[in-house]
C-alpha positions as CSV (number, residue, x, y, z in Angstrom):
1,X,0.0,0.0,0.0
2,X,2.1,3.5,-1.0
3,X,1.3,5.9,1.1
4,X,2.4,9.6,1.5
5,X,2.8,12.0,4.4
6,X,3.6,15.8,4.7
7,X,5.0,17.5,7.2
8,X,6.7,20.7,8.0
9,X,3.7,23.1,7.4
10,X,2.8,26.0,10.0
11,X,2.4,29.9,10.5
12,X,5.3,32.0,9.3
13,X,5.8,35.7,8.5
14,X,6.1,37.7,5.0
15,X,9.6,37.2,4.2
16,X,10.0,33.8,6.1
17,X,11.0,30.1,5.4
18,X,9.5,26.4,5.3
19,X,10.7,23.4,4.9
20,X,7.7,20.6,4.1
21,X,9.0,17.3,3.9
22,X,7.6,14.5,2.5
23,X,7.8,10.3,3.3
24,X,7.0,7.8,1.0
25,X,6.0,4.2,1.7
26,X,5.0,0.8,-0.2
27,X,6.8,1.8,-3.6
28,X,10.4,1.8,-5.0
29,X,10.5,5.9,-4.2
30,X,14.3,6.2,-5.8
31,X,12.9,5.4,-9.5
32,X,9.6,7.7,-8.8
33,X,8.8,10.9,-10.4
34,X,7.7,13.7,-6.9
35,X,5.4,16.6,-7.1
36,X,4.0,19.1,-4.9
37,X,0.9,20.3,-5.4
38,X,-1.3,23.4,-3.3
39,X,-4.7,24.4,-2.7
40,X,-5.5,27.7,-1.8
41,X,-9.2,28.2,-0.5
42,X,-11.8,28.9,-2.9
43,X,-8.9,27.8,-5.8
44,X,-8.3,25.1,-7.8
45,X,-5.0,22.8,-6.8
46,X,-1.8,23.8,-8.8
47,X,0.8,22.5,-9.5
48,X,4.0,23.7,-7.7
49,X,7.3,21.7,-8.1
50,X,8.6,18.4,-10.0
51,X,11.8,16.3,-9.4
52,X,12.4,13.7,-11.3
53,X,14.7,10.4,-10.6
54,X,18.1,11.6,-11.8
55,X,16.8,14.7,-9.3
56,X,15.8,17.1,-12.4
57,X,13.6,19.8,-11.7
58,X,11.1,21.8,-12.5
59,X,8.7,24.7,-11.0
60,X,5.5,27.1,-11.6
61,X,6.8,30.4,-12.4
62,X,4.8,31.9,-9.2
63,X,7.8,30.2,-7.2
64,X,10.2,30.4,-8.9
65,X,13.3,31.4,-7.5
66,X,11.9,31.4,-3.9
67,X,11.4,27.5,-3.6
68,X,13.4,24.4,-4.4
69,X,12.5,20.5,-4.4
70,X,15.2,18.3,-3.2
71,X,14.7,14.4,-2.5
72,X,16.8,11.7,-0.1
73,X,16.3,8.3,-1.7
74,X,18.4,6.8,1.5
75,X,15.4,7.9,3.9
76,X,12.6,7.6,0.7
77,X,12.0,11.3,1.3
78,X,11.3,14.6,-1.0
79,X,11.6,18.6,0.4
80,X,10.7,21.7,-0.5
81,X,12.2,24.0,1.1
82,X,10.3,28.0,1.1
83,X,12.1,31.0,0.9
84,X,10.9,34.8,1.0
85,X,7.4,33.4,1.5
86,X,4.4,35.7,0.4
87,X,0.9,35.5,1.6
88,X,-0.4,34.2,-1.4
89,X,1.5,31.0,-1.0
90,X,-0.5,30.5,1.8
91,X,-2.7,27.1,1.0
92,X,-2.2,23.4,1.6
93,X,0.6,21.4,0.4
94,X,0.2,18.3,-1.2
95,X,3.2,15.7,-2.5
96,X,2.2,13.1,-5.5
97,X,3.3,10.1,-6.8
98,X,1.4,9.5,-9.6
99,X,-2.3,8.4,-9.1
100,X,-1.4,8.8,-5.0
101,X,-1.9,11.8,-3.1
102,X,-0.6,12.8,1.0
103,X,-2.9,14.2,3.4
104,X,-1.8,17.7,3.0
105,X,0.2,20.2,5.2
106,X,-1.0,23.5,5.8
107,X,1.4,26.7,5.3
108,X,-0.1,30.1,6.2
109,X,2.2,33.1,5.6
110,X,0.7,36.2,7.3
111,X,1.6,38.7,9.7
């Protein structure tokens, strides 16, 4: 049974840092293509970040820059780790494996 859970989420200020981390069972995570996802209330869930096996990467221009997706085969576990957060990055944070989803971890960046 894969299963996927987040964690790392909280309150932060303008200007702050995250790190979300996510832990992967029941699949071979080294040879597995990662995303993270978010859903902002009242919005539709977009797509954030992408690393692929031979740790390629890729990320929606809105965080760009501020945000990067790192992964640890040894402990089957992806990152992202949030820089210069804004408030409109507040929303919940999913990781995906194809056709599995986590729980979510919320991230609220406000003052």
């Amino acid at each position: 049974q894969v299963q996927l859970v987040e964690s790392g989420g909280g309150l932060v200020q303008p200007g702050g840092s995250l790190r979300l981390s996510c832990t992967v069972s029941g699949t071979i995570f080294s040879i597995s293509t990662m995303n993270w996802y978010r859903q902002a209330p009242g919005k539709q869930r977009e797509w954030v970040a992408q690393i692929t096996p031979g740790d390629t990467s890729g990320y929606a221009d809105s965080v760009k820059d501020r945000f990067t997706i790192s992964r640890d085969n040894a402990k089957n576990t992806m990152y992202l780790q949030m820089n210069s957060l804004k408030p409109e990055d507040t929303a919940v944070y999913y990781c995906n494996l194809p056709n599995y989803w986590g729980q979510g971890t919320q991230v609220t960046v406000s003052s």
